[in-house]
N, C-alpha and C positions, 0 to 999 in steps of 0.2 A: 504494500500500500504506500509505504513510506515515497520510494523510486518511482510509483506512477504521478507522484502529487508530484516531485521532483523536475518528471519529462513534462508536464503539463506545463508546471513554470516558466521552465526553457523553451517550449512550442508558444505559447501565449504571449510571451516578452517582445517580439518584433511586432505583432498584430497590437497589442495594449501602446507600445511606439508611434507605432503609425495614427492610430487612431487619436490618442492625447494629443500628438502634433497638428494632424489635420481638427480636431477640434481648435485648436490655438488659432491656427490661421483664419479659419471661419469664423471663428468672434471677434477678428481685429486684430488681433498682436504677432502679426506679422510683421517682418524687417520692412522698415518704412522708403527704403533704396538700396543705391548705392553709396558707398563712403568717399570714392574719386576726388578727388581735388581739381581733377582736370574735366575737361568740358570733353563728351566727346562728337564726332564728328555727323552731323547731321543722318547720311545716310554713309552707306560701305563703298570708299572706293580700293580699288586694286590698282599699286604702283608698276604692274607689271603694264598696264595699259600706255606707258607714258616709255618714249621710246627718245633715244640720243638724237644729236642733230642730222645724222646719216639715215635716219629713219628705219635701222638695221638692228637695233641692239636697244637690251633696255634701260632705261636712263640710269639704274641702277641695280648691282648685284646682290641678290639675298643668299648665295652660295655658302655664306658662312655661317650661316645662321646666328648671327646675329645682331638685336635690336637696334634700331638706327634715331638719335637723337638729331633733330633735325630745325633748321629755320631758314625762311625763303627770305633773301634779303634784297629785299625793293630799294632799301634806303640805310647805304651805308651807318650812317650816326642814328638812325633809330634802332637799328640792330646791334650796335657794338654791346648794351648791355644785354640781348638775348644769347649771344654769341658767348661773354663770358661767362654768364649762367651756366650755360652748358659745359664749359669746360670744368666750373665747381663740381658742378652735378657728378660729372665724371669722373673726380677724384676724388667724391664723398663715398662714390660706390664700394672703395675698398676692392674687395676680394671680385666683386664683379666686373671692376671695370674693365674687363676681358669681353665681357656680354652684350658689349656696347660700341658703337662707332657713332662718332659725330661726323654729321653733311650740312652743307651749306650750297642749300638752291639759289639760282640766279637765273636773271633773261634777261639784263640788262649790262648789253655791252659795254658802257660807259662807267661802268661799276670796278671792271676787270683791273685795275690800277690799284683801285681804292683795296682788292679782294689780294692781291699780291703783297700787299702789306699785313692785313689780316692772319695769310699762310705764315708770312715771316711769324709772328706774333704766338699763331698757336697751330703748330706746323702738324698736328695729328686730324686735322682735319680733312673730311674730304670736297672738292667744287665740284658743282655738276653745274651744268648751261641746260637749261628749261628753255631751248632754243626759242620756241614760240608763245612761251608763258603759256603751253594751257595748263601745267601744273598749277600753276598760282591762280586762275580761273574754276578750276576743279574746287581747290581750296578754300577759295572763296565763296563758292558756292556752299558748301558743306560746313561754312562756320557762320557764327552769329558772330564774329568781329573782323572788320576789316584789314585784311593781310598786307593790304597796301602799306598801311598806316603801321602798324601795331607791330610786324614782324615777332612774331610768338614762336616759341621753342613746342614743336611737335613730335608726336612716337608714331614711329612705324616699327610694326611686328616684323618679327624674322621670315614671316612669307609675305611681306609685301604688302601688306591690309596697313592702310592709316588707323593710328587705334584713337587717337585724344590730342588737343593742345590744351598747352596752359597760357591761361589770359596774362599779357606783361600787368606787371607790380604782385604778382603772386606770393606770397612766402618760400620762399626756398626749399627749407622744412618742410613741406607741405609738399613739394613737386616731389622732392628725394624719397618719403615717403610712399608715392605713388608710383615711382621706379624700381623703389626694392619691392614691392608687390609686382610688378607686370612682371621684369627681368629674374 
């Protein structure tokens, strides 16, 4: 008798789970979101879409899997503080900063000067030329802040999916936060 009360406990435990749970959710107290710091991106797009100035190759390799820290820079001196962020960012990570590469999108030629000083400065970066800007079109479409203006530090996943930007004036804290969680 003892062993049947025993296996009933054990058979009964996941269904009495289930059931407590789903009454929880059904009255309310359910998790009210997500915790994100970062906004994410309107609808899903895929960088694989978005191809070099050759029109042959994609504007960027996700071969190594991995995570790509990222800001499209319209405007030199409005970006120099998204730019350094990123390089914090990257050296907060500690033990990850293996899991991670910084890029720096551009479409405007006239920038290429200003951007060769940049490299000097923080030379683990990588440029890519968004030859016809539809990057930053795509981008802007898919966010509720102006890319033009704002140049914001964004993540793309190690297959190429935009995942979230963060709004500039953001906490730091807060972004790092949101990176030891994705990475």
């Amino acid at each position: 008798m003892r062993n049947k009360a025993l296996l009933a406990g054990i058979l009964l435990t996941p269904i009495l789970v289930v059931v407590i749970s789903s009454l929880y959710f059904v009255l309310g107290m359910s998790p009210d979101g997500t915790r994100n710091n970062g906004v994410f991106f309107k609808s899903y797009f895929n960088f694989n879409q978005f191809k070099n100035k050759n029109g042959n190759e994609d504007l960027i390799s996700f071969d190594d899997g991995k995570w790509v820290l990222s800001v499209y820079v319209t405007d030199i001196e409005a970006s120099k503080e998204s730019i350094y962020l990123m390089r914090q960012l990257n050296v907060a990570l500690n033990r990850d900063i293996n899991k991670l590469k910084r890029v720096l999108f551009y479409s405007n030629k006239l920038l290429e000067d200003d951007l060769e000083k940049v490299q000097i400065e923080y030379p683990r970066v990588n440029f890519i030329e968004d030859k016809n800007g539809v990057l930053l079109n795509v981008l802007q479409r898919n966010s509720s802040i102006n890319f033009n203006y704002e140049n914001p530090i964004f993540v793309i996943d190690p297959y190429g999916r935009a995942v979230m930007y963060f709004e500039p004036g953001m906490d730091p804290k807060l972004i790092l936060k949101d990176l030891k969680v994705l990475i």
